[in-house]
N, C-alpha and C positions, 0 to 999 in steps of 0.2 A: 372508661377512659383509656382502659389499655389498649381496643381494641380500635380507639383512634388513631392512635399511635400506629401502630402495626400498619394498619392502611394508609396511613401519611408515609410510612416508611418503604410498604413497598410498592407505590405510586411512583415515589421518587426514584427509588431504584430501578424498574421496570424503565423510568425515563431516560435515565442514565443510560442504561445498559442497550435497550433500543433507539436510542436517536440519531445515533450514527452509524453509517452501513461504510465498517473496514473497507470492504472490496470499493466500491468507490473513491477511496479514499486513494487508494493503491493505484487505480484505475488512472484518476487524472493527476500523481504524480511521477507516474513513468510515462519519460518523451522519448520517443524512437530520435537519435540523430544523427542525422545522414555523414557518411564516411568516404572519405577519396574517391568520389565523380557522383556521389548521389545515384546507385544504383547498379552502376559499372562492379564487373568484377573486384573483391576486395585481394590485395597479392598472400601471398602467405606471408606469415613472420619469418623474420630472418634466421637459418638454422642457428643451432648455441654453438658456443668457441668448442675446439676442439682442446683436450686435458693434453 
């Protein structure tokens, strides 16, 4: 019986742990978004205040 167990357990876990691939994950929630002319040079930032 125990060793029903054990195999129900790590069935599941195995499931778990494999049925989602991170990097996909990552993959379609970072969107590139286009910035001041969509490709044109971007300017620098504005130098900082002077002390």
């Amino acid at each position: 019986m125990k060793r029903i167990y054990i195999t129900i357990f790590t069935v599941i876990l195995n499931g778990m742990l494999f049925s989602c691939d991170p990097e996909e994950l990552v993959q379609s929630e970072i969107q590139v978004e286009a910035c001041c002319g969509d490709g044109e040079d971007v300017p620098p930032p504005p130098p900082p205040p002077d002390k």
